[in-house]
C-alpha positions, 0 to 999 in steps of 0.5 A: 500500500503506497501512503500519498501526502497531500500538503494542501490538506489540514486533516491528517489521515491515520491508517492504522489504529491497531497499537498492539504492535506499537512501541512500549515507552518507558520512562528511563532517564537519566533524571531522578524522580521529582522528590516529594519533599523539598522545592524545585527551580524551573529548569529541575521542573521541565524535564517532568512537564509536558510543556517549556519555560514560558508555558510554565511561567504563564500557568503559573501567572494565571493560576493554571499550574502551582504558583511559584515561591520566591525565595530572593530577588533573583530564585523563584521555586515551586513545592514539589509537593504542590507540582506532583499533585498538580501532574497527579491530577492531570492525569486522573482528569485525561483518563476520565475524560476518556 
């Protein structure tokens, strides 16, 4: 079965559906898990989210992910308490919208 592209469509056409035969994910990395306990900056927090910097900072700014706490003039940091509930809360909302 030859698969064309048509560029000049938006709509993106899936052939299969069948995920039996699809690759298994896993989350093997090279980071440590997030600790409950403790703060965490921005950069420690990112390779978690599934989403950059600036999405992070705007979430934060209105109120869509745990606002952030600031520790000097120039350190800003985020509970890691508060950001594990909030990514446990994602995923239990996904999984029953579904």
């Amino acid at each position: 079965m030859t698969n064309k592209i048509n560029l000049d469509s938006p709509v993106i056409a899936f052939t299969d559906n069948d995920l039996s035969n699809a690759p298994l994910i896993t989350l093997t990395s090279s980071t440590p898990p997030l600790p409950p306990q403790g703060m965490s900056r921005a950069s420690q927090l990112l390779p978690f989210l599934p989403f950059g910097s600036s999405t992070l900072w705007a979430w934060s700014r209105d109120g869509r992910f745990p606002a952030p706490v600031k520790l000097s003039p120039t350190m800003t940091a985020w509970r890691n308490a508060d950001v594990i509930d909030w990514l446990n809360s994602q995923i239990t909302s996904t999984t029953s919208e579904v």
